[in-house]
N, C-alpha and C positions, 0 to 999 in steps of 0.2 A: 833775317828771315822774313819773308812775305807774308802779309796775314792770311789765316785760313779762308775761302771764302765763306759766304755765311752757309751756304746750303751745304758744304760739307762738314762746317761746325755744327750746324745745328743735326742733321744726323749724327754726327759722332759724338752728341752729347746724353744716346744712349746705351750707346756700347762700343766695344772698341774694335775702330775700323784697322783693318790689314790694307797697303797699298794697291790690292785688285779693286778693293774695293770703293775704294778711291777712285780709281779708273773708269770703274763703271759710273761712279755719280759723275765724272767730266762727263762722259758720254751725254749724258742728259743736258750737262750745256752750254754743249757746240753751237746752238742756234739762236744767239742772244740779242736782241734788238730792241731800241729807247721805246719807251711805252707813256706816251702824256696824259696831264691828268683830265679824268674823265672818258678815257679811252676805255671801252665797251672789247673787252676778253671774250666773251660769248653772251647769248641772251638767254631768258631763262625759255625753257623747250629744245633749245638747239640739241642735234647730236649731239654725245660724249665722243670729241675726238681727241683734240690735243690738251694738255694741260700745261703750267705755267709754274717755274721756280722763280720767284721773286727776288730779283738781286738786290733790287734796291727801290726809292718809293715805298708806297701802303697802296695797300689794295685791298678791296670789300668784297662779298656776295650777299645778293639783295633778294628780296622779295616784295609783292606788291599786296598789298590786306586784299582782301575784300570790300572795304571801303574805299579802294585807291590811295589809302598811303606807304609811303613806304620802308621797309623793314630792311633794319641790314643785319644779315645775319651773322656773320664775320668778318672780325676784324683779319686781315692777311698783312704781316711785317716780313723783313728782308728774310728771306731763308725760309720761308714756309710751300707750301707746294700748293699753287690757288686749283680748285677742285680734288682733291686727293678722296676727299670724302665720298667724292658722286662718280668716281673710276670704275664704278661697277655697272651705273646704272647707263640704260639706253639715251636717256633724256635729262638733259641739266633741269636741276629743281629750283634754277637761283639764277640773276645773272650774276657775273663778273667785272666788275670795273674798278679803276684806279682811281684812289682817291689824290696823289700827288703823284707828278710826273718820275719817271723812274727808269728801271730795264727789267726786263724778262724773258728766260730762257723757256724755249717752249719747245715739246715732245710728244709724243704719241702715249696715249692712254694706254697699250698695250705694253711699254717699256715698264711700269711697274712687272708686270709677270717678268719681263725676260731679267728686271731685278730680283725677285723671289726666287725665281731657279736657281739665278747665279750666285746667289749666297746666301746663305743662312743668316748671316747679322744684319745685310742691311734688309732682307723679310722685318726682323726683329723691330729694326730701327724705325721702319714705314707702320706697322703696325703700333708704335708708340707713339708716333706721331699722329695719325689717327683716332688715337687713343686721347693725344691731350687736346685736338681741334673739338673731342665730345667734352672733355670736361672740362674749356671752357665754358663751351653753349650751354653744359645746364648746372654752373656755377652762375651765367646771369641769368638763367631763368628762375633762379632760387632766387637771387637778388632782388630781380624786375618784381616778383611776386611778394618780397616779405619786407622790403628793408625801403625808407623812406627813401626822396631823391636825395635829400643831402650824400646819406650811407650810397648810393646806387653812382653818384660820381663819383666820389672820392675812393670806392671800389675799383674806379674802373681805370682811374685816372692812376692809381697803383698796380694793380693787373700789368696795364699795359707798361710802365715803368719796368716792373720785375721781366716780364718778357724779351726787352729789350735787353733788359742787363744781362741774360744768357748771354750775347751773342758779342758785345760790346761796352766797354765803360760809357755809362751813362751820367750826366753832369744833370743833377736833380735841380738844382739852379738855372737848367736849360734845357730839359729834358724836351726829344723831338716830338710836334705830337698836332699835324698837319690838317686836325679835325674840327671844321666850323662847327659853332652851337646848334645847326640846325642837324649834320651826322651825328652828332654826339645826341641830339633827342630823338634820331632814328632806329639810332645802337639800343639807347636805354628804353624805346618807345616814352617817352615823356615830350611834351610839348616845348616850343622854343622858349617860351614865358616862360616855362616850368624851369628850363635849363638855366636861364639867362638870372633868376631871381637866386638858382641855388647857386651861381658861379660867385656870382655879388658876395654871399654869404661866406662863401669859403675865401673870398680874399678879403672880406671885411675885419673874419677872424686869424688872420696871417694863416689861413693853409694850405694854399693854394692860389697862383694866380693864372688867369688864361688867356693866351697874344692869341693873334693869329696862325702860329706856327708851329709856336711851342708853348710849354707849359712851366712855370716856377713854382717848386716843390718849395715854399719854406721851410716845413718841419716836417721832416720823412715820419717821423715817431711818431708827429701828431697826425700824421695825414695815416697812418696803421689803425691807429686807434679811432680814427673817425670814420675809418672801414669796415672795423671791425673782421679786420682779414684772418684768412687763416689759408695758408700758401703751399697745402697739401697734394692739391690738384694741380699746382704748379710742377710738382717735383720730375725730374728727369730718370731717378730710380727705377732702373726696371728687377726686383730682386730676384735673384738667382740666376736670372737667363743669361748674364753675361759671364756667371762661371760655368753652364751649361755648351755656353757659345763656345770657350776655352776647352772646353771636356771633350765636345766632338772632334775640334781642330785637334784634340793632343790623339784622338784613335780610336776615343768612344763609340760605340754605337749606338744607331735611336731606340729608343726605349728599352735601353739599358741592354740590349744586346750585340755581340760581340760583331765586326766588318765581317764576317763569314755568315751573320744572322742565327749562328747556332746559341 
């Protein structure tokens, strides 16, 4: 059997997809073309037109301070949908670029609705996805704000480990992770010194080492505990809505009243 692709794995890892609905995420992407790195998705101001399912490569959205440095606000991996957040708004608040070469399937910002109408699970599924792109962002702003750089890498350097491991086995020995020490001082807002002295540290102490490309996990335990993680806002869980999901498919109706509304 062929593996799932990721964008249909990673929405069906909040509820469970029926083959329409399956059909409907192909729809989204039929129009899939190589994307190199550093390739500019949109700018920040641009209309909100098309948005971007990640097939493969990492991909960021950024922001510029006020000072002119710059801020990246999201990390984006295989299967994520780049803008899903800003679907609403007039104006992107961020740009869009690739941080390693890759592909991307790309659609009309207006296809999320014609997905909401046509089902009720993947609504469910878009909306938890949404849900975990926020509690990422203010799991590192808790981070950024309270927890040393050592704790602020090695949080993040496991973050992104566990995210992966949704979608695919991941080899902690070789885990992919295509982010120079200058993005990774972007990500965490720390400086490259800053970065570069705690990298040292963590492979001084076997917890971590860091290539060019990827990343060597020594000791998954130790590197938990030097995180100090707690991997709640990670969860996939959505509770109830996926026997709620079951209840309307079996005949229910909404808000507990009967397909005749009486």
């Amino acid at each position: 059997m062929p593996p799932v692709p990721y964008f249909q794995a990673a929405m069906g890892r909040y509820v469970a997809l029926g083959d329409d609905d399956l059909r409907l995420l192909q729809r989204l992407e039929r129009h899939t073309a190589a994307a190199g790195k550093d390739r500019v998705l949109w700018g920040h101001g641009e209309r909100v037109r098309n948005l971007f399912i990640l097939q493969s490569g990492w991909a960021c959205t950024v922001r510029d301070t006020v000072e002119g440095e710059r801020q990246i606000i999201e990390l984006l991996l295989p299967g994520d949908i780049i803008g899903l957040r800003e679907f609403t708004f007039r104006r992107h608040g961020s740009e869009a670029r690739m941080i390693s070469a890759g592909s991307v399937s790309s659609f009309t910002h207006r296809n999320i609705v014609d997905l909401v109408a046509a089902s009720a699970a993947l609504a469910v599924a878009l909306f938890a996805a949404i849900g975990r792109q926020e509690a990422l962002l203010t799991e590192r702003m808790l981070v950024t704000l309270h927890r040393s750089a050592r704790v602020q890498v090695s949080h993040f350097v496991l973050e992104t480990y566990l995210r992966l491991s949704k979608l695919q086995p991941v080899d902690p020995a070789r885990m992919p992770f295509p982010v120079s020490q200058r993005l990774l001082g972007q990500i965490l807002g720390l400086s490259p010194v800053h970065i570069n002295r705690t990298l040292s540290a963590l492979e001084r102490d076997g917890v971590l080492e860091k290539h060019r490309a990827h990343v060597v996990i020594h000791d998954p335990r130790r590197l938990h505990a030097e995180a100090d993680f707690d991997d709640d806002y990670l969860s996939d869980r959505v509770d109830g809505l996926g026997r709620r999901l079951a209840e309307l498919r079996d005949g229910a109706g909404p808000f507990g009243l009967s397909r005749s509304g009486s």
